[in-house]
MARLO-660612 format. One record per residue: residue number from 1; x, y, z of N, C-alpha, C in turn. Coordinates in pm, 1 decimal. Layout:
+-----+----------+----------+----------+----------+----------+----------+----------+----------+----------+
| num |      n_X |      n_Y |      n_Z |     ca_X |     ca_Y |     ca_Z |      c_X |      c_Y |      c_Z |
+-----+----------+----------+----------+----------+----------+----------+----------+----------+----------+
| NUM |        X |        Y |        Z |        X |        Y |        Z |        X |        Y |        Z |
...
+-----+----------+----------+----------+----------+----------+----------+----------+----------+----------+
//
This chain:
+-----+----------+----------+----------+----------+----------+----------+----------+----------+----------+
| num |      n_X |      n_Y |      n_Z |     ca_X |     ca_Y |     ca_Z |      c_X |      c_Y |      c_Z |
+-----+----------+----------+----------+----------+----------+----------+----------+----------+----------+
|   1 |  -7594.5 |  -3514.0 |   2487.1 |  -7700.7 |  -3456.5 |   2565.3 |  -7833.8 |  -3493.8 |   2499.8 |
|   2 |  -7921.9 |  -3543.8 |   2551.9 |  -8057.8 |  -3560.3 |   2557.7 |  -8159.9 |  -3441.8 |   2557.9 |
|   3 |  -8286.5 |  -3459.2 |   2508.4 |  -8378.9 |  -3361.2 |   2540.8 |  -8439.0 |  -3395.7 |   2685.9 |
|   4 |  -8456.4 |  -3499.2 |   2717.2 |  -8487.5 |  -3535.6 |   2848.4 |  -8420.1 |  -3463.5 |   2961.2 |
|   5 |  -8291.6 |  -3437.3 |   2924.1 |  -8172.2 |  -3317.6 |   3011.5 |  -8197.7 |  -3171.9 |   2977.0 |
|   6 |  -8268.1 |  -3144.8 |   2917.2 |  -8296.5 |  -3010.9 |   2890.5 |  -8406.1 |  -2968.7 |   2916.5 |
|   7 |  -8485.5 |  -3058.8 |   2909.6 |  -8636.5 |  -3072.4 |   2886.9 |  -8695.9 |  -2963.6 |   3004.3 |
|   8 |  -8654.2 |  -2960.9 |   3143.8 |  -8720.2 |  -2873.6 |   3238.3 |  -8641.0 |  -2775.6 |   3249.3 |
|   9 |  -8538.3 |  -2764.3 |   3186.6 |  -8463.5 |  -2618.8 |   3201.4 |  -8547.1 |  -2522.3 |   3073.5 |
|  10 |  -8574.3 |  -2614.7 |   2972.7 |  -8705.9 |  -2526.9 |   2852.9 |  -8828.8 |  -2485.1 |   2889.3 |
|  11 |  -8873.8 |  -2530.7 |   2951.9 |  -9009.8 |  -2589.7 |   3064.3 |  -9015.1 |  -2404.2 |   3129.1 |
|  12 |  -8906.7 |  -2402.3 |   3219.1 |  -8875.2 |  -2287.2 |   3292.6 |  -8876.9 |  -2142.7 |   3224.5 |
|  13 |  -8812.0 |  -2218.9 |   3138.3 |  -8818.5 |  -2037.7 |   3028.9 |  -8896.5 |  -1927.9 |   2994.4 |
|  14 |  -8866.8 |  -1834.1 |   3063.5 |  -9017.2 |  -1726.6 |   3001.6 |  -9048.7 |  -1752.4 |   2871.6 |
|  15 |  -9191.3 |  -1733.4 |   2848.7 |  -9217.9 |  -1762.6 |   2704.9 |  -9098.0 |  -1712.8 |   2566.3 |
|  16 |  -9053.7 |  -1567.5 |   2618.8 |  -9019.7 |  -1490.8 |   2489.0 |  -8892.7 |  -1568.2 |   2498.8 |
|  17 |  -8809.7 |  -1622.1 |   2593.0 |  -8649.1 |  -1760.4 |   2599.9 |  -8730.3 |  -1862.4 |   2495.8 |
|  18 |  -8832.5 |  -1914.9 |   2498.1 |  -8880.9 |  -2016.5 |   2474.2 |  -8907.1 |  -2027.8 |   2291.2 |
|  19 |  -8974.7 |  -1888.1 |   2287.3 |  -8985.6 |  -1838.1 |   2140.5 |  -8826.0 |  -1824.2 |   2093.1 |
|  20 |  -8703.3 |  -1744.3 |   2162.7 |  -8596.0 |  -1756.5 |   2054.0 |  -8539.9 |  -1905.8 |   2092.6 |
|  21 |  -8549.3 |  -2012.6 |   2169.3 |  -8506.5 |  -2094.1 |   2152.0 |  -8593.9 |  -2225.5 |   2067.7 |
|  22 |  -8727.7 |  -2166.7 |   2030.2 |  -8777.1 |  -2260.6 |   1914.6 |  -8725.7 |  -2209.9 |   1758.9 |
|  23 |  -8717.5 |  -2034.3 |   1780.9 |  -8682.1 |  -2017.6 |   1651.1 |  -8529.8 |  -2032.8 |   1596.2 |
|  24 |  -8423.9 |  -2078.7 |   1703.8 |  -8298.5 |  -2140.3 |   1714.6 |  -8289.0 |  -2289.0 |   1665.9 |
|  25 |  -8353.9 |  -2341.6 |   1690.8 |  -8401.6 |  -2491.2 |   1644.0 |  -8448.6 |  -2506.8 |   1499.5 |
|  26 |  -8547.4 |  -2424.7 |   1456.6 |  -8556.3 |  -2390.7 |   1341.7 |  -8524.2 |  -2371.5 |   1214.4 |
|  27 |  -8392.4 |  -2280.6 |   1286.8 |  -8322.3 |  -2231.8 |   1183.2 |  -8189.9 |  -2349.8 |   1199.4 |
|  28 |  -8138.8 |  -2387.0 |   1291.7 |  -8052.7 |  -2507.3 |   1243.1 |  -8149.4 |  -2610.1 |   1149.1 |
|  29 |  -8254.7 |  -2669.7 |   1181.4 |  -8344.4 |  -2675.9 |   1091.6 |  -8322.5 |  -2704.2 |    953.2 |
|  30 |  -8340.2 |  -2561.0 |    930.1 |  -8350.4 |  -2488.7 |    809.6 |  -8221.4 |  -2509.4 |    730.8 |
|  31 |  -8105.5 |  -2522.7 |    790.9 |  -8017.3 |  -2505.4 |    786.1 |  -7925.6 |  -2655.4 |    725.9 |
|  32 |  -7964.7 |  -2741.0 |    757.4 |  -7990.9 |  -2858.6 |    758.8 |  -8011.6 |  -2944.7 |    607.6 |
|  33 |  -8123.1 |  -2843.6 |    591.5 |  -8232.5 |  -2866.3 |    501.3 |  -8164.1 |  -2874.3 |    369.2 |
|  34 |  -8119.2 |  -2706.2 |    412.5 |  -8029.4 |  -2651.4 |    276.8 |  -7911.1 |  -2755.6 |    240.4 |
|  35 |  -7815.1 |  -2781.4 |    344.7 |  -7743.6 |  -2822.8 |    304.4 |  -7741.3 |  -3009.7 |    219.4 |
|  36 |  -7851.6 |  -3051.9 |    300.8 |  -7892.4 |  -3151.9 |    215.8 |  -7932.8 |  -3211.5 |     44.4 |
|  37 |  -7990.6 |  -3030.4 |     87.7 |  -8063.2 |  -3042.8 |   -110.7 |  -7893.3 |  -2994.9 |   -162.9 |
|  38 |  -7855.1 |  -2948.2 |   -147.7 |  -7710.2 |  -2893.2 |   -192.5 |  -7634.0 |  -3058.5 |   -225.1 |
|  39 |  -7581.2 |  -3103.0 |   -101.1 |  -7568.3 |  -3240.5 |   -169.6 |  -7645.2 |  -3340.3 |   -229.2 |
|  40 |  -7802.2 |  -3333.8 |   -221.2 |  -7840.5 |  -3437.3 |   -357.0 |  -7836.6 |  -3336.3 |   -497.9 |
|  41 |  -7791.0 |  -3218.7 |   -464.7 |  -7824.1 |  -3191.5 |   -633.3 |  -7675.0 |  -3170.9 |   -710.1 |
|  42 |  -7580.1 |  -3172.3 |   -585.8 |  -7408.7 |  -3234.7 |   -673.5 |  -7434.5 |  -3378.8 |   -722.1 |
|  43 |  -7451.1 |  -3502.4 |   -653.5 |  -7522.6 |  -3573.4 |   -707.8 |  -7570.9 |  -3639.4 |   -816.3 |
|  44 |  -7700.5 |  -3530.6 |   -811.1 |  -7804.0 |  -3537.1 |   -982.6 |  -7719.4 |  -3511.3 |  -1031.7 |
|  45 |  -7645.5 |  -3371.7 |  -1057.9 |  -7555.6 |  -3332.2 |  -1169.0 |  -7392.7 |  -3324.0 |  -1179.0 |
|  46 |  -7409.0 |  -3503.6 |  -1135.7 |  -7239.3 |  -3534.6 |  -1092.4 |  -7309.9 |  -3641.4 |  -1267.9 |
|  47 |  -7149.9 |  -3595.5 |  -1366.2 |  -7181.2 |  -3677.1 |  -1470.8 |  -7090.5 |  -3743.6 |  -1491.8 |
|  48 |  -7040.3 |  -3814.4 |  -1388.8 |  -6937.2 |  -3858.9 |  -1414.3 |  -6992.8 |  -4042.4 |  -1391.2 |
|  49 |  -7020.0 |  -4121.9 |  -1483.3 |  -7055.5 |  -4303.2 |  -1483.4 |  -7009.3 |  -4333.8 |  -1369.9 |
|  50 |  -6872.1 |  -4284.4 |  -1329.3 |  -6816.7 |  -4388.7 |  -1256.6 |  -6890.6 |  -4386.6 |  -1125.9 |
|  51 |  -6982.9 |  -4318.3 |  -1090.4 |  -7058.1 |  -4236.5 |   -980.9 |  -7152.3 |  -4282.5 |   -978.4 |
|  52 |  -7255.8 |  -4344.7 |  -1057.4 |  -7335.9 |  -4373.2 |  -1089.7 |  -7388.8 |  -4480.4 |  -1033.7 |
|  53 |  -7535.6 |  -4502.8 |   -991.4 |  -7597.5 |  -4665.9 |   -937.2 |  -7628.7 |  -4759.6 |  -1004.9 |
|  54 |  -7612.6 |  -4823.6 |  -1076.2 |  -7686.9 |  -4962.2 |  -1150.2 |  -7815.1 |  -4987.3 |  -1102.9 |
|  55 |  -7955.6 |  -4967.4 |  -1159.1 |  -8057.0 |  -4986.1 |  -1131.2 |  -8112.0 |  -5103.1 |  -1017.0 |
|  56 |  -8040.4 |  -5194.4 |  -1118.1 |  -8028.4 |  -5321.0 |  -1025.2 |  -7993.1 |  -5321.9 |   -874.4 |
|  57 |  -7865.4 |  -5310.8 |   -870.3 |  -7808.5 |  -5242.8 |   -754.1 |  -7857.3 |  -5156.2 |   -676.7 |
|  58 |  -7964.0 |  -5043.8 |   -721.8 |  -7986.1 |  -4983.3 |   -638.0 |  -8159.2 |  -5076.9 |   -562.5 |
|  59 |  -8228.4 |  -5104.0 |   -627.4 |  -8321.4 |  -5236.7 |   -573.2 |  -8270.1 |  -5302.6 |   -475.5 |
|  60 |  -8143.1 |  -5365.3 |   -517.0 |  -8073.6 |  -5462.5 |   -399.9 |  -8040.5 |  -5339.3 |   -255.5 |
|  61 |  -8010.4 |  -5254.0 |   -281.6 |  -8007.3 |  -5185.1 |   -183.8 |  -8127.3 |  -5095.3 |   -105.3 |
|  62 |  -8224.0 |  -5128.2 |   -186.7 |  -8382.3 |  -5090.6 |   -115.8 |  -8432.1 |  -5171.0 |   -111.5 |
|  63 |  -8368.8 |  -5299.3 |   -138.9 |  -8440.7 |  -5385.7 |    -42.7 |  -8584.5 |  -5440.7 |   -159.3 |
|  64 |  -8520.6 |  -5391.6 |   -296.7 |  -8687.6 |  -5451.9 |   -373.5 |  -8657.5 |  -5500.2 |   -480.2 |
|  65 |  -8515.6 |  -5547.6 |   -469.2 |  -8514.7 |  -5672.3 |   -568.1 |  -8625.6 |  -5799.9 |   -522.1 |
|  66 |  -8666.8 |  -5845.0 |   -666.4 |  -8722.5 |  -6000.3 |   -672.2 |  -8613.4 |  -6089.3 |   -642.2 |
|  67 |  -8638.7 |  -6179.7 |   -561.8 |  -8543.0 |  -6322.0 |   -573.9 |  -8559.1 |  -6348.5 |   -719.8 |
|  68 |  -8459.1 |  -6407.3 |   -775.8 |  -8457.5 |  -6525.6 |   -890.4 |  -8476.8 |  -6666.8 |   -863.0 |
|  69 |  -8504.5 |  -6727.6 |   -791.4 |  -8541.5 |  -6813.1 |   -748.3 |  -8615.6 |  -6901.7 |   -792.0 |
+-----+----------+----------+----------+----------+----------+----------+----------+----------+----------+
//
């Protein structure tokens, strides 16, 4: 589903539909959010090498390695 498919059924909504369905959005949101920082910070404090990026490697994968060339 699209917002384009929803889009005038939101449109329609008495304001106070409109207010709990922004603060519904929100909080998935929010929700989101959390769970993200939760997995980069297993992550940071994953100590295990084998887990680990090679500097190098991680350049090549952003795209900012120098050629050797």
């Amino acid at each position: 589903m699209a917002l384009a498919d929803i889009a005038p059924q939101l449109q329609a909504l008495p304001l106070s539909e409109r207010r709990k369905a922004l603060a519904m959005l929100l909080a998935l949101e929010s929700e989101e959010r959390r769970a993200h920082a939760q997995r980069m910070a297993g992550k940071i404090d994953d100590n295990t090498p084998a887990n680990w990026v090679d500097l190098d490697d991680l350049d090549k994968r952003l795209g900012l390695a120098e050629d050797s060339e």
